[in-house]
C-alpha positions as CSV (number, residue, x, y, z in Angstrom):
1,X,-7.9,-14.6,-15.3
2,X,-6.5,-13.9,-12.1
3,X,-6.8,-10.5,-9.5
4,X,-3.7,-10.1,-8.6
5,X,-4.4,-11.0,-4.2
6,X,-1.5,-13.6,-3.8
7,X,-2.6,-17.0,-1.8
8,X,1.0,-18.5,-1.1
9,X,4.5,-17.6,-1.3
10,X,6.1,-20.5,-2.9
11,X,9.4,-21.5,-3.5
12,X,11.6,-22.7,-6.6
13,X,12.9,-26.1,-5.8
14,X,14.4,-26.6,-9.7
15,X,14.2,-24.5,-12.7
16,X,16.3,-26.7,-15.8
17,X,16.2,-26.7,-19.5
18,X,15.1,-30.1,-20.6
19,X,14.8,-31.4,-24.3
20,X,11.0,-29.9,-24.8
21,X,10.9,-27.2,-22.5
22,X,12.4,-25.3,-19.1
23,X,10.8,-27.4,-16.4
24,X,9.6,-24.9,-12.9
25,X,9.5,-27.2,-10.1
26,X,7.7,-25.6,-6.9
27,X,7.4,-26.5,-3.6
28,X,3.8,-25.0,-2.4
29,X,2.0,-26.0,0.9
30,X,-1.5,-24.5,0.4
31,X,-1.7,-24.0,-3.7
32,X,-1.5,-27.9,-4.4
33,X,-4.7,-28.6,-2.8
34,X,-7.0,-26.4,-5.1
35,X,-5.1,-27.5,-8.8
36,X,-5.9,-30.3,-11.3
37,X,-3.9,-31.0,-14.3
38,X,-4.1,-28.1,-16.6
39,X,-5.5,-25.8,-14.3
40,X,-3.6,-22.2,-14.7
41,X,-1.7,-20.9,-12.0
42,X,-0.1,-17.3,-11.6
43,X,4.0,-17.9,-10.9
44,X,5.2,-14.4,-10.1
45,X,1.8,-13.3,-12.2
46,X,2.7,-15.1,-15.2
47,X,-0.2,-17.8,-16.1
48,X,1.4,-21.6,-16.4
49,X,-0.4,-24.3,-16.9
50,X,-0.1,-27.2,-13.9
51,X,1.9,-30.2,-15.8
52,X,2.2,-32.5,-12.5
53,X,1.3,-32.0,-8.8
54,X,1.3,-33.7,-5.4
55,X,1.0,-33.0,-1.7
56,X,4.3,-30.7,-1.9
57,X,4.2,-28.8,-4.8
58,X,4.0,-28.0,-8.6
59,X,5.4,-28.6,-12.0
60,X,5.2,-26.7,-14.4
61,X,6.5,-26.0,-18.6
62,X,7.9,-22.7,-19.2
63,X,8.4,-21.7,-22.7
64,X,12.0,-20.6,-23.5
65,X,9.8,-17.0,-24.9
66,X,8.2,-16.8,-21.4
67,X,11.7,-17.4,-19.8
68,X,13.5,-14.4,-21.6
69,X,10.8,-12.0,-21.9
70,X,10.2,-12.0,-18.2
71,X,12.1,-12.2,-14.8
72,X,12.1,-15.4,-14.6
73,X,15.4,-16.0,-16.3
74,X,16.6,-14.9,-12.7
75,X,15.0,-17.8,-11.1
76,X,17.1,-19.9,-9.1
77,X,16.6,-23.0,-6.1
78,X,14.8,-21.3,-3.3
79,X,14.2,-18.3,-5.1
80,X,10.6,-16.6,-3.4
81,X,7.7,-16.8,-6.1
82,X,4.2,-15.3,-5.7
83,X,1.5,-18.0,-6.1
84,X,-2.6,-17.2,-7.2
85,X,-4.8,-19.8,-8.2
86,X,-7.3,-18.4,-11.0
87,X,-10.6,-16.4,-10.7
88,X,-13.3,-18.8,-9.7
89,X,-16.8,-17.6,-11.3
90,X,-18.1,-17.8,-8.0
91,X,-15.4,-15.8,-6.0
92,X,-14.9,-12.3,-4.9
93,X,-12.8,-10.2,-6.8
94,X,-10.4,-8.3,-4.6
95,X,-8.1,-6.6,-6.6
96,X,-8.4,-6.2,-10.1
97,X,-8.7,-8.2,-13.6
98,X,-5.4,-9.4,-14.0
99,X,-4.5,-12.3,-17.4
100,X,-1.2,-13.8,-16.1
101,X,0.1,-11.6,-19.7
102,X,3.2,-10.2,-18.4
103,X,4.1,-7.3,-20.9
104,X,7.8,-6.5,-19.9
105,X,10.3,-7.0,-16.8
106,X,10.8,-4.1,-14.6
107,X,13.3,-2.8,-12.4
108,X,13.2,-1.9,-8.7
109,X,14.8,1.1,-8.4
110,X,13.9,2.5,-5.5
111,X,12.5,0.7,-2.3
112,X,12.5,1.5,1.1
113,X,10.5,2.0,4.6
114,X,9.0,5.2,5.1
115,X,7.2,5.8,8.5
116,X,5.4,2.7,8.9
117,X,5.0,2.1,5.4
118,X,7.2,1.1,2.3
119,X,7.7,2.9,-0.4
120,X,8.7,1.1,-4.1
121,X,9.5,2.8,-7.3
122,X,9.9,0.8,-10.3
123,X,11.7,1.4,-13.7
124,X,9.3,0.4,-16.8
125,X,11.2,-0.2,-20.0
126,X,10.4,0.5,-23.5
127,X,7.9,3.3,-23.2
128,X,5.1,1.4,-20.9
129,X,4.7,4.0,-18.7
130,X,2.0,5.4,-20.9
131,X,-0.5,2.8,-19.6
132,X,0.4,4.0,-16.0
133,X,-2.0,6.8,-14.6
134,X,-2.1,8.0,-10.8
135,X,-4.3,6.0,-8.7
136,X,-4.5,3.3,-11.4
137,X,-3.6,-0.6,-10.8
138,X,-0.7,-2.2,-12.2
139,X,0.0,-5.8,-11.3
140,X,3.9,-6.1,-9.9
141,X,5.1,-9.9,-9.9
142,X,1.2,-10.6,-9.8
143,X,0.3,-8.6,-7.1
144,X,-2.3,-6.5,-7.5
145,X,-1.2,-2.9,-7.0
146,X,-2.4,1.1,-6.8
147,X,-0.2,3.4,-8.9
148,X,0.8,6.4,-6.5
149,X,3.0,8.3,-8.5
150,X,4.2,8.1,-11.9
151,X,7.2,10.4,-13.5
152,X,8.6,9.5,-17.0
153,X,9.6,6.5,-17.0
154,X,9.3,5.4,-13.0
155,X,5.9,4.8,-11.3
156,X,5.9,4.2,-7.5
157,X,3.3,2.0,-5.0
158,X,3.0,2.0,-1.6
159,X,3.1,-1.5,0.2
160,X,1.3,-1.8,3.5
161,X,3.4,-4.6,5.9
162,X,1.3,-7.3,5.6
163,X,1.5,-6.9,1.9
164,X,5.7,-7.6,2.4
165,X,4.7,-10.2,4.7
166,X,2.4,-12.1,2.1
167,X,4.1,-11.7,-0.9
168,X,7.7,-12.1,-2.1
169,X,8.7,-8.3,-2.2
170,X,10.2,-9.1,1.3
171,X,13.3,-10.4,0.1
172,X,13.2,-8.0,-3.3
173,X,15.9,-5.7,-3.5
174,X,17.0,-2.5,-5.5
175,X,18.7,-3.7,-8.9
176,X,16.1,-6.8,-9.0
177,X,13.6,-7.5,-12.0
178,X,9.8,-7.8,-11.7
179,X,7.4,-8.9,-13.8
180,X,4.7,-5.8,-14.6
181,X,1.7,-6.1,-16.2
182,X,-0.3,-3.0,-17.4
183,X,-4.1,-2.5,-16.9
184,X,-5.9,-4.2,-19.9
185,X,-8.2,-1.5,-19.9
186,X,-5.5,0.9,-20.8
187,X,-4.0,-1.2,-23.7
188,X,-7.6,-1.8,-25.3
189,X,-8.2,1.7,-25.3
190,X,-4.7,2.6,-26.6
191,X,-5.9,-0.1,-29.5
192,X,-9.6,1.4,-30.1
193,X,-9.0,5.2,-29.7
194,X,-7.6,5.6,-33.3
195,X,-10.5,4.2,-35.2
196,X,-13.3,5.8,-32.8
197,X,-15.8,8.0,-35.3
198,X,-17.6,10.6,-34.2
Protein backbone atom coordinates (compact mmCIF):
# COMPACT_ATOMS: atom_id res chain seq x y z
CA UNK A 1 0.00 0.00 0.00
CA UNK A 2 1.45 3.10 -0.97
CA UNK A 3 -0.19 7.10 -0.97
CA UNK A 4 0.85 8.17 -3.84
CA UNK A 5 3.59 11.39 -2.27
CA UNK A 6 6.69 10.44 -4.33
CA UNK A 7 10.15 10.33 -2.22
CA UNK A 8 12.74 10.21 -5.20
CA UNK A 9 12.95 10.59 -8.82
CA UNK A 10 14.98 7.79 -9.99
CA UNK A 11 16.42 6.81 -13.04
CA UNK A 12 16.39 3.61 -15.38
CA UNK A 13 19.97 2.53 -15.75
CA UNK A 14 18.88 -0.98 -17.72
CA UNK A 15 15.53 -2.38 -18.52
CA UNK A 16 16.38 -6.16 -20.56
CA UNK A 17 14.55 -9.31 -21.16
CA UNK A 18 16.42 -12.06 -19.56
CA UNK A 19 15.57 -15.93 -19.58
CA UNK A 20 12.97 -15.64 -16.35
CA UNK A 21 11.91 -12.23 -16.47
CA UNK A 22 12.54 -8.34 -17.68
CA UNK A 23 15.18 -7.19 -15.28
CA UNK A 24 14.55 -2.92 -14.06
CA UNK A 25 17.77 -1.84 -12.93
CA UNK A 26 17.59 1.76 -11.01
CA UNK A 27 19.83 4.02 -9.95
CA UNK A 28 18.21 5.71 -6.71
CA UNK A 29 20.21 7.90 -4.18
CA UNK A 30 17.76 8.23 -1.25
CA UNK A 31 15.24 5.00 -1.78
CA UNK A 32 18.13 2.37 -1.24
CA UNK A 33 18.59 3.26 2.18
CA UNK A 34 15.05 2.40 3.52
CA UNK A 35 14.56 -1.24 1.38
CA UNK A 36 15.40 -4.88 2.25
CA UNK A 37 15.00 -7.74 -0.04
CA UNK A 38 11.45 -8.16 -0.81
CA UNK A 39 10.30 -5.06 0.41
CA UNK A 40 7.69 -3.40 -2.26
CA UNK A 41 8.47 -0.38 -3.96
CA UNK A 42 6.17 1.90 -6.28
CA UNK A 43 8.20 2.31 -9.90
CA UNK A 44 6.06 4.90 -11.73
CA UNK A 45 3.19 3.59 -9.06
CA UNK A 46 3.44 0.11 -9.98
CA UNK A 47 4.33 -2.21 -6.80
CA UNK A 48 7.73 -4.36 -7.59
CA UNK A 49 9.18 -6.34 -5.27
CA UNK A 50 13.16 -5.26 -4.47
CA UNK A 51 15.17 -8.42 -5.96
CA UNK A 52 18.82 -6.83 -5.17
CA UNK A 53 20.04 -3.47 -3.86
CA UNK A 54 23.13 -1.48 -2.88
CA UNK A 55 24.30 1.99 -2.04
CA UNK A 56 23.25 3.16 -5.80
CA UNK A 57 20.25 1.66 -6.65
CA UNK A 58 17.60 -1.11 -7.23
CA UNK A 59 16.74 -4.26 -9.03
CA UNK A 60 13.97 -5.31 -9.74
CA UNK A 61 11.65 -8.45 -11.87
CA UNK A 62 9.09 -7.14 -14.00
CA UNK A 63 6.60 -9.56 -15.36
CA UNK A 64 6.40 -9.55 -19.12
CA UNK A 65 2.04 -8.92 -18.09
CA UNK A 66 3.22 -5.87 -16.04
CA UNK A 67 5.46 -4.76 -18.96
CA UNK A 68 2.62 -4.63 -21.67
CA UNK A 69 -0.22 -3.66 -19.60
CA UNK A 70 1.46 -0.52 -18.42
CA UNK A 71 3.82 2.27 -19.63
CA UNK A 72 6.58 0.68 -18.85
CA UNK A 73 7.14 -0.90 -22.22
CA UNK A 74 8.36 2.73 -22.97
CA UNK A 75 11.11 2.51 -20.53
CA UNK A 76 14.50 3.18 -21.72
CA UNK A 77 18.32 4.01 -20.05
CA UNK A 78 17.89 7.26 -18.18
CA UNK A 79 14.30 7.32 -18.64
CA UNK A 80 12.75 9.53 -15.28
CA UNK A 81 10.71 7.05 -12.91
CA UNK A 82 8.69 8.09 -9.80
CA UNK A 83 10.04 6.25 -6.60
CA UNK A 84 7.63 5.59 -3.05
CA UNK A 85 8.62 3.34 -0.55
CA UNK A 86 5.42 1.61 1.08
CA UNK A 87 2.99 2.82 3.80
CA UNK A 88 4.63 2.33 7.09
CA UNK A 89 1.88 1.56 9.95
CA UNK A 90 3.44 4.18 11.75
CA UNK A 91 3.50 6.97 9.03
CA UNK A 92 1.34 9.82 7.98
CA UNK A 93 -0.75 9.33 5.19
CA UNK A 94 -0.51 12.35 2.88
CA UNK A 95 -2.33 11.59 -0.08
CA UNK A 96 -4.44 8.85 -0.53
CA UNK A 97 -4.61 4.76 -0.36
CA UNK A 98 -2.96 3.90 -3.36
CA UNK A 99 -1.99 -0.50 -4.09
CA UNK A 100 0.80 -0.07 -6.70
CA UNK A 101 -2.44 -1.94 -9.04
CA UNK A 102 -2.07 -0.01 -12.16
CA UNK A 103 -5.47 -0.50 -14.13
CA UNK A 104 -4.58 0.89 -17.62
CA UNK A 105 -1.87 3.25 -19.38
CA UNK A 106 -3.02 6.71 -20.18
CA UNK A 107 -2.32 9.30 -22.51
CA UNK A 108 -1.19 12.95 -21.98
CA UNK A 109 -3.02 14.80 -24.12
CA UNK A 110 -2.98 17.98 -23.05
CA UNK A 111 -0.27 19.74 -20.72
CA UNK A 112 0.75 23.06 -20.34
CA UNK A 113 1.51 26.16 -17.97
CA UNK A 114 -1.23 28.29 -17.09
CA UNK A 115 -0.51 31.41 -14.95
CA UNK A 116 1.64 30.02 -12.48
CA UNK A 117 0.33 26.70 -12.54
CA UNK A 118 0.24 23.67 -14.92
CA UNK A 119 -2.54 22.31 -16.27
CA UNK A 120 -2.60 18.30 -17.51
CA UNK A 121 -5.31 16.50 -19.20
CA UNK A 122 -5.11 12.92 -19.61
CA UNK A 123 -6.78 10.40 -22.12
CA UNK A 124 -8.28 7.16 -20.10
CA UNK A 125 -8.82 4.25 -22.36
CA UNK A 126 -11.33 1.59 -22.33
CA UNK A 127 -14.19 3.24 -20.48
CA UNK A 128 -12.27 4.05 -16.99
CA UNK A 129 -13.46 7.34 -16.80
CA UNK A 130 -16.38 6.14 -14.90
CA UNK A 131 -14.37 5.82 -11.75
CA UNK A 132 -13.26 9.50 -12.21
CA UNK A 133 -15.50 12.08 -10.29
CA UNK A 134 -14.62 15.89 -9.79
CA UNK A 135 -12.54 16.56 -6.93
CA UNK A 136 -11.78 12.89 -6.57
CA UNK A 137 -8.09 11.33 -6.45
CA UNK A 138 -6.61 9.43 -9.17
CA UNK A 139 -3.03 8.29 -8.82
CA UNK A 140 -0.94 9.45 -12.25
CA UNK A 141 2.43 7.43 -12.60
CA UNK A 142 1.95 7.00 -8.65
CA UNK A 143 1.44 10.31 -7.79
CA UNK A 144 -1.19 11.07 -5.87
CA UNK A 145 -3.58 13.44 -7.56
CA UNK A 146 -7.11 15.66 -7.35
CA UNK A 147 -9.34 15.18 -10.26
CA UNK A 148 -10.31 18.83 -11.45
CA UNK A 149 -12.31 18.17 -14.39
CA UNK A 150 -13.52 15.30 -16.04
CA UNK A 151 -15.37 15.20 -19.78
CA UNK A 152 -16.00 11.76 -21.53
CA UNK A 153 -13.20 10.24 -21.74
CA UNK A 154 -10.39 13.04 -20.50
CA UNK A 155 -10.07 14.06 -16.87
CA UNK A 156 -7.68 16.97 -16.08
CA UNK A 157 -5.29 17.85 -12.61
CA UNK A 158 -3.65 20.71 -11.77
CA UNK A 159 0.09 20.38 -10.75
CA UNK A 160 1.49 22.95 -8.47
CA UNK A 161 5.58 23.59 -9.42
CA UNK A 162 7.10 21.85 -6.78
CA UNK A 163 4.90 18.89 -7.75
CA UNK A 164 6.93 19.13 -11.49
CA UNK A 165 9.94 19.58 -9.60
CA UNK A 166 9.58 16.34 -7.44
CA UNK A 167 8.16 14.07 -9.70
CA UNK A 168 8.88 12.94 -13.28
CA UNK A 169 6.03 14.96 -15.04
CA UNK A 170 8.84 17.51 -15.70
CA UNK A 171 10.20 15.92 -18.63
CA UNK A 172 6.51 14.25 -19.58
CA UNK A 173 5.24 15.41 -22.80
CA UNK A 174 2.01 15.45 -24.89
CA UNK A 175 1.75 11.94 -26.85
CA UNK A 176 3.50 10.21 -23.69
CA UNK A 177 1.84 7.23 -21.66
CA UNK A 178 1.18 7.12 -17.87
CA UNK A 179 0.39 4.71 -15.67
CA UNK A 180 -3.31 5.60 -13.95
CA UNK A 181 -4.73 4.02 -11.28
CA UNK A 182 -8.40 4.57 -10.25
CA UNK A 183 -9.67 5.11 -6.64
CA UNK A 184 -10.26 1.66 -5.06
CA UNK A 185 -13.12 3.03 -3.40
CA UNK A 186 -14.84 3.57 -6.70
CA UNK A 187 -14.15 0.09 -8.19
CA UNK A 188 -15.46 -1.70 -4.87
CA UNK A 189 -18.47 0.16 -5.04
CA UNK A 190 -18.85 -0.35 -8.89
CA UNK A 191 -18.50 -4.30 -7.57
CA UNK A 192 -21.05 -4.10 -4.53
CA UNK A 193 -23.77 -1.74 -5.81
CA UNK A 194 -25.54 -4.51 -7.86
CA UNK A 195 -26.11 -7.00 -5.09
CA UNK A 196 -27.05 -4.21 -2.44
CA UNK A 197 -30.78 -5.19 -0.92
CA UNK A 198 -32.85 -2.96 0.44
Amino acid sequence: MFTGIIQEIGRVVAFTPEAAAWKLQLAAQLTPGGVALGDSVAVNGCCLTVTKFDATGLWFDVLEETRRLTSFSQLAAGSAVNLELSLRHDGRIGGHFVTGHIDVPGRIDVFEARGKDYYLRVHAPGGFARYLVYKGSIAIDGISLTVAEVEGDFFAVWLIPHTLAATNLSEKKVGDQVNLEFDLLAKYVEKLAPHRTV
